[in-house]
DRENMI-635737 format. One line per field, with one value per residue (C-alpha): residue number from 1; residue in one letter; x, y, z. Coordinates in steps of 0.001 Angstrom, whole numbers. Layout:
REM DRENMI-635737
n <- c(NUM,...)
res <- c(a,...)
c1 <- c(X,...)
c2 <- c(Y,...)
c3 <- c(Z,...)
REM end
This chain:
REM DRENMI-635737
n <- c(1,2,3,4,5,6,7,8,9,10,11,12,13,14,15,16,17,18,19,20,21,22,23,24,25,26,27,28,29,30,31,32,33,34,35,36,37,38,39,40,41,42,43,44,45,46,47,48,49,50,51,52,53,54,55,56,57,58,59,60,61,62,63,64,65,66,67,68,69,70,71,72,73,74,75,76,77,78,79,80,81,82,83,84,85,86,87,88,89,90,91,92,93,94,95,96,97,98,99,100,101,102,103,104,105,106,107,108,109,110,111,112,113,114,115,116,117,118,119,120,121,122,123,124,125,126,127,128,129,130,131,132,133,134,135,136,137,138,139,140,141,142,143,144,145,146,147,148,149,150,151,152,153,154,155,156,157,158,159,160,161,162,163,164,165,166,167,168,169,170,171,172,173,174,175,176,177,178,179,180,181,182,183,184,185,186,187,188,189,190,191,192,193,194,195,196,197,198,199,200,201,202,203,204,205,206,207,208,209,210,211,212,213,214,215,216,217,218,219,220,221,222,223,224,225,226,227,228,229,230,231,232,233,234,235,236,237,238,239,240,241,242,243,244,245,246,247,248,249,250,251,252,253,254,255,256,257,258,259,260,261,262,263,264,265,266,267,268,269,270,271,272,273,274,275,276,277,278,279,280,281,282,283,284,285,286,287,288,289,290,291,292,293,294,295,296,297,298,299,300,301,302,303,304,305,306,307,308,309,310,311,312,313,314,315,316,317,318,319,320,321,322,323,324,325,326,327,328,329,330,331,332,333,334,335,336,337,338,339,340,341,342,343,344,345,346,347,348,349,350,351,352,353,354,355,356,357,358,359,360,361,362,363,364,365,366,367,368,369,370,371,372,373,374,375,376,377,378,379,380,381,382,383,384,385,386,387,388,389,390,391,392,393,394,395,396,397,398,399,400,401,402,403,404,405,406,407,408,409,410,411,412,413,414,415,416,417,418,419,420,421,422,423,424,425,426,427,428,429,430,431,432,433,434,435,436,437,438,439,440,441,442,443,444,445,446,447,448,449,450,451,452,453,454,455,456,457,458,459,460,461,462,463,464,465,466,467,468,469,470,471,472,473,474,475,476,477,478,479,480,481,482,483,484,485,486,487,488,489,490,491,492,493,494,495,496,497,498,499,500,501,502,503,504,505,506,507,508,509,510,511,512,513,514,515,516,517,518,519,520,521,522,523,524,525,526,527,528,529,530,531,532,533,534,535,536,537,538,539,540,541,542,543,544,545,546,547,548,549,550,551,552,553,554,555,556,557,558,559,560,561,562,563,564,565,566,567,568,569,570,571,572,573,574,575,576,577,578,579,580,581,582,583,584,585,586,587,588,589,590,591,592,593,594,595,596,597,598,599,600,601,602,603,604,605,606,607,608,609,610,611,612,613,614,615,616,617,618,619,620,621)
res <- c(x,x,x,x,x,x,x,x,x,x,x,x,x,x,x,x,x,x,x,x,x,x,x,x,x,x,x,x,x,x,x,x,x,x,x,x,x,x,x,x,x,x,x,x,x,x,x,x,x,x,x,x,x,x,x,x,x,x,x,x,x,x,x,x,x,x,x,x,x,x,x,x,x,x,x,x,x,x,x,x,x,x,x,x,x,x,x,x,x,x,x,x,x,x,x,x,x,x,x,x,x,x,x,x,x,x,x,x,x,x,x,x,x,x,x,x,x,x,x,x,x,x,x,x,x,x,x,x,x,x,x,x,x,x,x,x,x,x,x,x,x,x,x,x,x,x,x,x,x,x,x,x,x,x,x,x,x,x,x,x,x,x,x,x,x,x,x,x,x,x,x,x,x,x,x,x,x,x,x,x,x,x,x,x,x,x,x,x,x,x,x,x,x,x,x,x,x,x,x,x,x,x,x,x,x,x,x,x,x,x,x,x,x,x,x,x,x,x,x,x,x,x,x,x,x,x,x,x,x,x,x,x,x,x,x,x,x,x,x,x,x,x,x,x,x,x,x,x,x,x,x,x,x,x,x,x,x,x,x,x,x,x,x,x,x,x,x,x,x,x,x,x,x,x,x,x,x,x,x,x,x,x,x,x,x,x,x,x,x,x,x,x,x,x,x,x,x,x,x,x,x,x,x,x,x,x,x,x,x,x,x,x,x,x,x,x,x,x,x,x,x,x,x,x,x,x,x,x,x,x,x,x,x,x,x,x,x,x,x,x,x,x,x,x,x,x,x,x,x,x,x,x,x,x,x,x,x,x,x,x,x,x,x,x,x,x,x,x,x,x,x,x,x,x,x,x,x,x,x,x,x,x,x,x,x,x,x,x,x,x,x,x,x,x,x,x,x,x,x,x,x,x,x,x,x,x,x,x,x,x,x,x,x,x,x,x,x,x,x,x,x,x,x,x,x,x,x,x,x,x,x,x,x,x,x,x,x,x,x,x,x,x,x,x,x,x,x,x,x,x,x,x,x,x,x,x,x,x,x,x,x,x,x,x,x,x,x,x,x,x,x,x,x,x,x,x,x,x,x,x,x,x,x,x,x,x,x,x,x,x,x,x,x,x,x,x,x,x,x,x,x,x,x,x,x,x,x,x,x,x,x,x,x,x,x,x,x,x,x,x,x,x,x,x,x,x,x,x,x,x,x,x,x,x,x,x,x,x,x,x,x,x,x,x,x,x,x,x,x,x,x,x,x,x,x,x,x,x,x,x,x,x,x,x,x,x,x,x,x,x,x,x,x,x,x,x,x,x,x,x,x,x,x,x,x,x,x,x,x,x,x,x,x,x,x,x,x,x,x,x,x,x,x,x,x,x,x,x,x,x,x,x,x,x,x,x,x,x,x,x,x)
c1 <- c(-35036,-35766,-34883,-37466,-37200,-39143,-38894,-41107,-40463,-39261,-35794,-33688,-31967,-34109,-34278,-30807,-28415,-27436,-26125,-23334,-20985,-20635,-20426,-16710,-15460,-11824,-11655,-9721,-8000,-4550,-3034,-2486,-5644,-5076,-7421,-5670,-6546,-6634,-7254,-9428,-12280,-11917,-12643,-16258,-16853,-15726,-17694,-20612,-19976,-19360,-22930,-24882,-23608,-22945,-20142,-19332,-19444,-18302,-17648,-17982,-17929,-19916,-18479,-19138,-18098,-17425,-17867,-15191,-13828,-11827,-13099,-13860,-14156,-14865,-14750,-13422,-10507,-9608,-12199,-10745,-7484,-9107,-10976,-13684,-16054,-18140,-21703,-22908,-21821,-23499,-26134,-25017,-25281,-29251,-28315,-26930,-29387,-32537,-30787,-32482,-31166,-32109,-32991,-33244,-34468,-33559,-31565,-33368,-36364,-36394,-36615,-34426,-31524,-32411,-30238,-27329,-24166,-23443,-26255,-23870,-20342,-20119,-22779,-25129,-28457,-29615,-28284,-28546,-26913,-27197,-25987,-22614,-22205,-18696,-17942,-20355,-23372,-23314,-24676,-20999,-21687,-23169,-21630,-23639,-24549,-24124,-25863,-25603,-28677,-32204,-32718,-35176,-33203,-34640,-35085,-32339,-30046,-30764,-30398,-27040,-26284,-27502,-25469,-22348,-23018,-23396,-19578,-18224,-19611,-18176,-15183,-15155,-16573,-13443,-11296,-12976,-12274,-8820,-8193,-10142,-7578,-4550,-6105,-6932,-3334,-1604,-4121,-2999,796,610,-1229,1303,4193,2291,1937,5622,6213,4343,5216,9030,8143,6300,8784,11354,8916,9084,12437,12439,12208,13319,12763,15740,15410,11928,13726,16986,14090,12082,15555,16054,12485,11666,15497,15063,11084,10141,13509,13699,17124,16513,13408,13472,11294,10754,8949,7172,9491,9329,8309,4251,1382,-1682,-4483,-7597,-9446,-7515,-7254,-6522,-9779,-11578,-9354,-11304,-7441,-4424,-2600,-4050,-4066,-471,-24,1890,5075,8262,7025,9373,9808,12827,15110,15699,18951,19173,22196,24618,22469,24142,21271,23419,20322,18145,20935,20781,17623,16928,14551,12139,9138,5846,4017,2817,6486,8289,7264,7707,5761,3131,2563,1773,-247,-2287,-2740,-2705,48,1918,3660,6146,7164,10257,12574,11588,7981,8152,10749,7836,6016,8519,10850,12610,13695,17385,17571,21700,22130,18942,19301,16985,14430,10620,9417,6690,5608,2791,1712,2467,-890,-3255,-6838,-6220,-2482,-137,3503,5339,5718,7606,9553,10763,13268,13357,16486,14720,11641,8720,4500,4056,1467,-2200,-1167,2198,506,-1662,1344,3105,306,-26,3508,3221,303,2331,4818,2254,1863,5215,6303,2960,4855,8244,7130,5070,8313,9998,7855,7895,11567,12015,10005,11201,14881,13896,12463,15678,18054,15549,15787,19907,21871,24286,27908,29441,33186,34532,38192,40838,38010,37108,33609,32196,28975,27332,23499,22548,19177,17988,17658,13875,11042,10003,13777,14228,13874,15761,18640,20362,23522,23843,26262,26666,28954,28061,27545,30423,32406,32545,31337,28525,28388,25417,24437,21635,19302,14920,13620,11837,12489,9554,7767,6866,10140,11476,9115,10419,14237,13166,11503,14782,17074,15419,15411,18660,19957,17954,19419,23017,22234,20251,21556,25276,25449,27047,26358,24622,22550,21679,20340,18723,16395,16001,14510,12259,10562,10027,7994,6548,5630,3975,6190,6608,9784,13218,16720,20058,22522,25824,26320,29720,31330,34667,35937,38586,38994,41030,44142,44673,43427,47424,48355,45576,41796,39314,36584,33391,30348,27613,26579,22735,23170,24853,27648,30827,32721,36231,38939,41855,44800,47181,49334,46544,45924,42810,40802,36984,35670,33329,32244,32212,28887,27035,23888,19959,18189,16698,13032,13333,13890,13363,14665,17563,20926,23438,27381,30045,32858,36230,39244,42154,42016,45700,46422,45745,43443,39697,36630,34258,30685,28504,24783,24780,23749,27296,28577,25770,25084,22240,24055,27021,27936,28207,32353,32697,31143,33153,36408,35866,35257,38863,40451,39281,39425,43229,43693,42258,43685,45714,42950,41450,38817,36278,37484,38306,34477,33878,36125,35396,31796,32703,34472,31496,28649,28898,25330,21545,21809,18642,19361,20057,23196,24805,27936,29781,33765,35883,39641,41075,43955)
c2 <- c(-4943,-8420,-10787,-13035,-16371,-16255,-19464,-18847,-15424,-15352,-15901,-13072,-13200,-12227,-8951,-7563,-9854,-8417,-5128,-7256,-6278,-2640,-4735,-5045,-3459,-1713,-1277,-4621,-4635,-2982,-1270,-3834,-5233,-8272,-8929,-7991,-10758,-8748,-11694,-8901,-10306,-13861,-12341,-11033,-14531,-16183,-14125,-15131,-18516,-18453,-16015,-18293,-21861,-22388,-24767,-22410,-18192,-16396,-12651,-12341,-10251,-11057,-10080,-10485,-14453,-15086,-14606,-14378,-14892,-12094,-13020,-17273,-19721,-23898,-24088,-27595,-27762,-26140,-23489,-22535,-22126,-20615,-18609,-18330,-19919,-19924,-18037,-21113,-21891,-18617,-17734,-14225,-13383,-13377,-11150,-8193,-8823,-8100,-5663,-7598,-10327,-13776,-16536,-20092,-22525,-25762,-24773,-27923,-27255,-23434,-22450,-19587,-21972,-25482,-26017,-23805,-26515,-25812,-27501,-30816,-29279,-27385,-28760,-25406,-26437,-23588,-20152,-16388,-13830,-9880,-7216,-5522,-2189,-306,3702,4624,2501,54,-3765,-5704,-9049,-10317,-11608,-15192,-18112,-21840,-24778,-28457,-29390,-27771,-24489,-22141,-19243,-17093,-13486,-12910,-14952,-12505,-9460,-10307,-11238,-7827,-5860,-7838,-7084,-3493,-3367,-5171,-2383,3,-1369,-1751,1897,2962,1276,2558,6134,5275,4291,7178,9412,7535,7748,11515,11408,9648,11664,14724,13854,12926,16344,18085,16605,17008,20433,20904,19088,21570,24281,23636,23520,26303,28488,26960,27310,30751,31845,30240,31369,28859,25235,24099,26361,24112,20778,21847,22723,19429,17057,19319,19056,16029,14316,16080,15288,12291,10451,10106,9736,11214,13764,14714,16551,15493,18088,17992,19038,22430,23213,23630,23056,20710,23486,23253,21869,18354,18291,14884,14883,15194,12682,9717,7958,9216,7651,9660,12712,12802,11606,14787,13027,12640,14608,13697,14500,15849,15920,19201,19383,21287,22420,20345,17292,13818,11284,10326,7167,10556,11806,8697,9154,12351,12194,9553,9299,10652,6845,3892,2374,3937,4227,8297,8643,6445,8222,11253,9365,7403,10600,9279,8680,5427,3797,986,-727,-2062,-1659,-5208,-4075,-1411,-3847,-6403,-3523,-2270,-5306,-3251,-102,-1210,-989,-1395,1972,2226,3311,3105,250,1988,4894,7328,8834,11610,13965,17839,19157,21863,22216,22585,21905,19226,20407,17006,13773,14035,11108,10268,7214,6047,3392,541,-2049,-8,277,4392,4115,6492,9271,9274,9462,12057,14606,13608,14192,17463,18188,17575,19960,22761,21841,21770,25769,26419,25544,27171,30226,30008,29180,32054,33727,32468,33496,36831,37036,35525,38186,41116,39942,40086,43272,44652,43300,44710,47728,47500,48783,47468,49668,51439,51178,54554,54914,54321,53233,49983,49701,47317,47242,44439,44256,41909,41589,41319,37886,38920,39459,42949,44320,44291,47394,50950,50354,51246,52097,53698,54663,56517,58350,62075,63908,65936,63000,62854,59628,60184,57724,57422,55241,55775,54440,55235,55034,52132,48205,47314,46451,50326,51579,49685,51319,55039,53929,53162,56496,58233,56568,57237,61002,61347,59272,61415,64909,63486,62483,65241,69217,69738,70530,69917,66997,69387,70974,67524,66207,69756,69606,65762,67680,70154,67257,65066,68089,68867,64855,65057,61958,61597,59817,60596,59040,59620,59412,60153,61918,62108,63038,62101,65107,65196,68945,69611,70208,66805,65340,64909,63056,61781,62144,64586,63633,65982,65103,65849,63899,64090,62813,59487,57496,58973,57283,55514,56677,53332,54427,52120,51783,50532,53898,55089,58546,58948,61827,63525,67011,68705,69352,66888,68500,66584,63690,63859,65026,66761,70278,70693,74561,73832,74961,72285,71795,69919,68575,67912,65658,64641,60507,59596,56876,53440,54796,52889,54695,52605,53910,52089,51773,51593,47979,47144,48750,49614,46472,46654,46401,48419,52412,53212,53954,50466,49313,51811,50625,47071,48318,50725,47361,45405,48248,48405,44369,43687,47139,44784,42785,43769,45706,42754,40570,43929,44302,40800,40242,43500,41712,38025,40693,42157,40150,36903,36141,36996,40699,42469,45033,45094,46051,48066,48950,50724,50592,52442,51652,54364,53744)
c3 <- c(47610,47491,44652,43314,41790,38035,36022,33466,31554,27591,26503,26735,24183,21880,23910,24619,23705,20615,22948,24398,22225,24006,27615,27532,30384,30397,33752,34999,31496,31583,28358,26481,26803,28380,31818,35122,37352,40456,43312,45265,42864,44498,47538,46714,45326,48648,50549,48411,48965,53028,53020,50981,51553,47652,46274,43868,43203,40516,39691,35861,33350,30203,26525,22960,22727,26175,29941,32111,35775,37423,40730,40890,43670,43276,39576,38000,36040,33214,33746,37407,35600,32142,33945,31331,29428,25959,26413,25478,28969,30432,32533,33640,30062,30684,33538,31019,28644,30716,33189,36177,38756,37758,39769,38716,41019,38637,35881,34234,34272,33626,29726,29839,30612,29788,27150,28357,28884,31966,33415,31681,31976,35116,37121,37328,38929,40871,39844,41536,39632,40394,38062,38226,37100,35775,36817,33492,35192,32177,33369,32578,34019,37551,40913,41287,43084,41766,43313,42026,43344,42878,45252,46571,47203,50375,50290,53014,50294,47872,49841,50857,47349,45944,48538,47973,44382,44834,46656,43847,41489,43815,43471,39530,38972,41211,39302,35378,37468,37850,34325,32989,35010,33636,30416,29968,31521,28649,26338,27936,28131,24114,23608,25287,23581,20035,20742,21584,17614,16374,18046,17644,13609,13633,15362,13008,9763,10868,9795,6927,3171,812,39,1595,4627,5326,4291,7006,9765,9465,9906,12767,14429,13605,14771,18077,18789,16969,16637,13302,11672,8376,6922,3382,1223,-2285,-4558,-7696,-10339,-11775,-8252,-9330,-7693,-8554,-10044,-7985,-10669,-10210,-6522,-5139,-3863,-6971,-9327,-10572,-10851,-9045,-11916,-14291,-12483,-12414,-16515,-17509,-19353,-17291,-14622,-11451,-7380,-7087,-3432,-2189,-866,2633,4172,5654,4190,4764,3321,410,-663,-502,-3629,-5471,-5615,-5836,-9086,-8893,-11108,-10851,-10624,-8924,-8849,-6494,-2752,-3136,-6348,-5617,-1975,-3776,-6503,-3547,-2115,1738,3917,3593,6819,6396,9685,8086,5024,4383,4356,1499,-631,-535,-2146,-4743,-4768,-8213,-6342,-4688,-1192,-723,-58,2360,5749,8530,8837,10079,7325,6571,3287,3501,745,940,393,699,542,-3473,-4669,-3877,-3885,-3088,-628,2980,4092,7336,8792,11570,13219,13988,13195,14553,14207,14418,16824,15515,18154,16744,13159,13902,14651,12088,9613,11594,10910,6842,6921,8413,6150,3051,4423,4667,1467,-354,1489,262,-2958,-3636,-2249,-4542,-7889,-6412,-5829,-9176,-10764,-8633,-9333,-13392,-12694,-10995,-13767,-16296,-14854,-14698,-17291,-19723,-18698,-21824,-22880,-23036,-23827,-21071,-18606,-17324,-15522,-13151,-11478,-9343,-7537,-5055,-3700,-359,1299,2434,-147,1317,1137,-2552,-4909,-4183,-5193,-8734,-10598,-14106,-16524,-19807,-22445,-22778,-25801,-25066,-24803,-20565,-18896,-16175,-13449,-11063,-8196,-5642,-3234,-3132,187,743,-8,-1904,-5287,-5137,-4445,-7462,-9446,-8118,-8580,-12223,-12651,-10867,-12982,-16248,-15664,-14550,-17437,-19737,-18338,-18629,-22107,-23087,-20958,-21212,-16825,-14093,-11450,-9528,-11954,-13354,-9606,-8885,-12247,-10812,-7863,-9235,-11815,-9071,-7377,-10740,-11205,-7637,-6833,-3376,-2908,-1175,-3001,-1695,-5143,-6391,-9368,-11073,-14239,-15819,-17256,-20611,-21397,-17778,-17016,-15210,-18139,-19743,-16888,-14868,-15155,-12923,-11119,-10070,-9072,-6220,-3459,-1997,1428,-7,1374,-178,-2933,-2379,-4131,-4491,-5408,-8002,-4988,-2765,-266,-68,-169,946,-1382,1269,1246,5270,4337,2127,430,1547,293,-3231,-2622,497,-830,-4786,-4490,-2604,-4286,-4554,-4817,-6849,-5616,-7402,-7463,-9393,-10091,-11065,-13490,-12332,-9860,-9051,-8082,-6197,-5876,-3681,-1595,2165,1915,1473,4753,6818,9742,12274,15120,14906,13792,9931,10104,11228,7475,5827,7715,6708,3210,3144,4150,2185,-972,334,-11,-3254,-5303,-7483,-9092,-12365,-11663,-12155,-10070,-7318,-6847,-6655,-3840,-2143,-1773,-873,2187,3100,1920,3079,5163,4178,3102,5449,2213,-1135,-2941,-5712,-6415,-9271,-9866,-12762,-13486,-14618,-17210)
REM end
């Protein structure tokens, strides 16, 4: 197509100018943004010179407040150094504008251009400029033709002009290709590694239950994958969450949403912590004044590049015992309660860069759900744990008998509630002792164990019977009651009308399929009281006749009743538990018998129980 010379058309840029501002091209810009002046550019303009006899040919590229020269040949000084010029000093700018070639013939006399400065500064006369085009097809600027004398350009001129024009753009929309590549690279690469963050949180977030497990999983995470030094969490203290009717969102004044009187954020401490600033201040105030508080009252993330940074902003809040220079504060949120701030260090002076923001805002978010989690856990532990003491009795004293009983809960919320002891002074005088276990470790199960315990309690107190005649009626009004639930138990008496009784004490009781008590004698040996043939569960067979068992306890002697929870481990057979218990029975014989069942557990309990505990012990004197 051939190029024609118009004179006499409108000014341009009243028609297109004002889209320059989206003409930047990236693709001879490297990250930074600065221009890569690649000298392959000087050759296109060389070859327009040589082709077209000109003193002077220029590749550029038009932007916002300038045009400039990646490709430039016979220039004056400073701009063949500069490499650019002020549109006032453009004609390719006319070029983008219009999306069309323009030819000027005398720069002077044409009204598009007569009062452009380059006609004075530069020496432009007679002008040919085509369009170059980036990998997107957007006009970016023009490869042209500069004359400092009047011209008429031929159509050969232009043609050669047009397809040297047309291998620049080739050339420019292979190298936008290239950078788009390298860029959904990087974007791709920082994906990937974002996901890894969040994944390794997740997978940590996973195991945990408490506050300080999520605090003790972020300073791992984030140390490893985002080279922090030190996270912390700080959380509103009581540990309560923003109602949804004063959501951050919704607060006129993040001041005054937070106006509750000496309301704080308090550190939570995770294991193996060593951010001793993080301790001294580990209550800071609910406000504006402090960079935690006033995170939480902004309610937005707040980056700091340097320590320096946020002391400009709080210069009251002592720094000396500060470590770390770059920071990040971010809110723990959800949709409609905010729990507390997040704060991360890092080692040196540093701008988090917006990808790096983004996963760490991701990371506070699956943080926010985290601790929403382990906070609900922990109401419901707290009032499943009341429930269970509720439910636990207060021992009697009977005369030359010392009782001790201990319950532990399970570390996990859903393995919490079978488990019970009881005991209580006959009317005939004899002390009953009872322990036992209801199938099933939940809020249900709980319920059942109360329900079991009650009647028992109220058969010992009420029908003068035997053990087994006391856990067979147990039997038949659970059938009766239509409760469907399954208990192992022991039930024992202490009897005081025997012949043992002078010197010693006697012990019978039944056992429905429960692990068998431990008899420790005053000189530390030890007797399991197991019957060859231990009678069923509780609730399997309400009709089934059941057996008593008898021993003689001498003087000085401890019974120690217990649930499987202290012996029984997942991986590894029941007389293993029961052998670490004998030992341990055996070590500790000499201790009152407070202090016995204590240290019996620090033995055998000493990581997250997968199930609860009870445990019974009577001195005999």
């Amino acid at each position: 197509m051939t190029l024609s010379p118009a004179n006499d058309v409108g000014d341009p840029l009243d028609d297109g100018l004002g889209d320059l501002s989206t003409t930047r091209s990236d693709v001879i810009y490297d990250s930074s943004g600065d221009p890569l002046l690649d000298r392959s550019f000087d050759r296109y303009a060389r070859l327009v010179q040589h082709a077209l006899g000109v003193p002077v040919a220029l590749v550029s590229l038009v932007e916002t407040e300038r045009q400039w020269f990646p490709g430039a040949v016979g220039l004056p000084e400073p701009w063949a150094t500069c490499r650019e010029t002020p549109l006032s000093h453009s004609f390719c700018q006319h070029v983008v504008a219009t999306r069309e070639p323009l030819v000027v013939t005398d720069a002077r006399q044409d009204s598009r251009v007569a009062d452009n400065l380059a006609i004075e500064d530069l020496g432009v006369i007679a002008y040919a400029g085509h369009p170059l085009t980036d990998h997107s097809g957007t006009i970016i600027g023009s490869l042209c033709a500069i004359g400092h004398e009047p011209r008429e350009w031929t159509d050969h001129e232009l043609d050669v002009l047009r397809d040297l024009a047309d291998a620049c753009s080739t050339e420019l929309a292979q190298r936008g290709m290239r950078l788009v590549a390298a860029e959904e690279a990087r974007r791709s690469r920082e994906l990937s590694q974002r996901s890894q963050v969040l994944l390794s949180l997740s997978q940590a977030l996973a195991e945990t239950q408490t506050t300080g497990d999520i605090a003790a999983a972020l300073s791992q995470v984030t140390t490893e994958r985002l080279g922090s030094i030190r996270a912390g969490v700080w959380l509103r203290s009581p540990a309560r969450a923003l109602s949804s009717d004063r959501s951050l969102t919704g607060a006129t004044s993040g001041q005054d949403l937070f106006a509750d009187a000496g309301e704080t954020l308090d550190f939570v401490e995770a294991p193996s912590h060593e951010w001793q600033a993080a301790r001294e201040y580990s209550s800071m105030p609910l406000n504006e004044n402090n960079p935690i508080g006033a995170c939480l009252v902004a309610g937005r993330p707040t980056y700091y590049p340097s320590r320096a940074q946020q002391t400009a902003r709080f210069p009251h809040v002592r720094t000396s015992a500060q470590i770390g220079e770059a920071r990040a504060f971010l809110p723990l949120a959800t949709r409609s309660q905010v729990y507390g701030v997040l704060v991360l260090l890092w080692e040196d002076v540093r701008e988090i860069p917006d990808d790096e923001r983004i996963t760490i805002e991701a990371l506070a978010a699956y943080t926010s759900q985290a601790l929403q989690r382990a906070l609900l856990f922990q109401d419901r532990m707290d009032a499943l744990v009341t429930l269970q003491s509720a439910l636990m009795p207060r021992l009697p004293r009977p005369e030359n008998l010392t009782l001790a009983a201990r319950y532990l809960p399970a570390a996990t919320l859903d393995q919490i509630g079978g488990d019970w002891f009881d005991a209580v002074v006959m009317p005939s005088g004899r002390t009953a002792l009872m322990i036992g276990d209801v199938i099933g470790h939940d809020i249900s199960a709980a319920a059942k164990m109360g329900q079991v315990r009650s009647m028992l309690r109220a058969f010992a107190l009420a029908v003068p019977e035997t053990p087994s005649e006391s856990v067979r009626r147990l039997d038949l009004a659970l059938a009766d009651l239509e409760m469907e639930t399954m208990a192992s138990l022991v039930y024992a008496q202490i009897l005081e009308d025997t012949p043992a009784a002078a010197s010693g004490h006697t012990l019978q009781w039944t056992s429905a399929g429960h692990p068998p008590p431990l008899l420790v004698g005053a000189d530390g040996s030890i007797t399991w009281l197991e019957s060859d043939s231990p009678d069923a569960l509780v609730g399997v067979a309400p009709d089934l006749e059941r057996s008593d068992l008898q021993a003689e306890i001498p003087g000085g002697g401890t019974v120690l009743l217990y649930t499987d929870g202290l012996v029984e481990r997942r991986d590894e057979p029941l007389e293993t538990g029961l052998d670490r218990l004998g030992r341990s029975a055996r070590a500790h014989h000499h201790l009152d018998v407070e202090d016995f069942v204590d240290a019996v557990l620090a033995d055998l309990v000493h990581r997250r129980l997968d199930d609860d505990v009870a445990m019974l012990a009577v001195r005999f004197s």
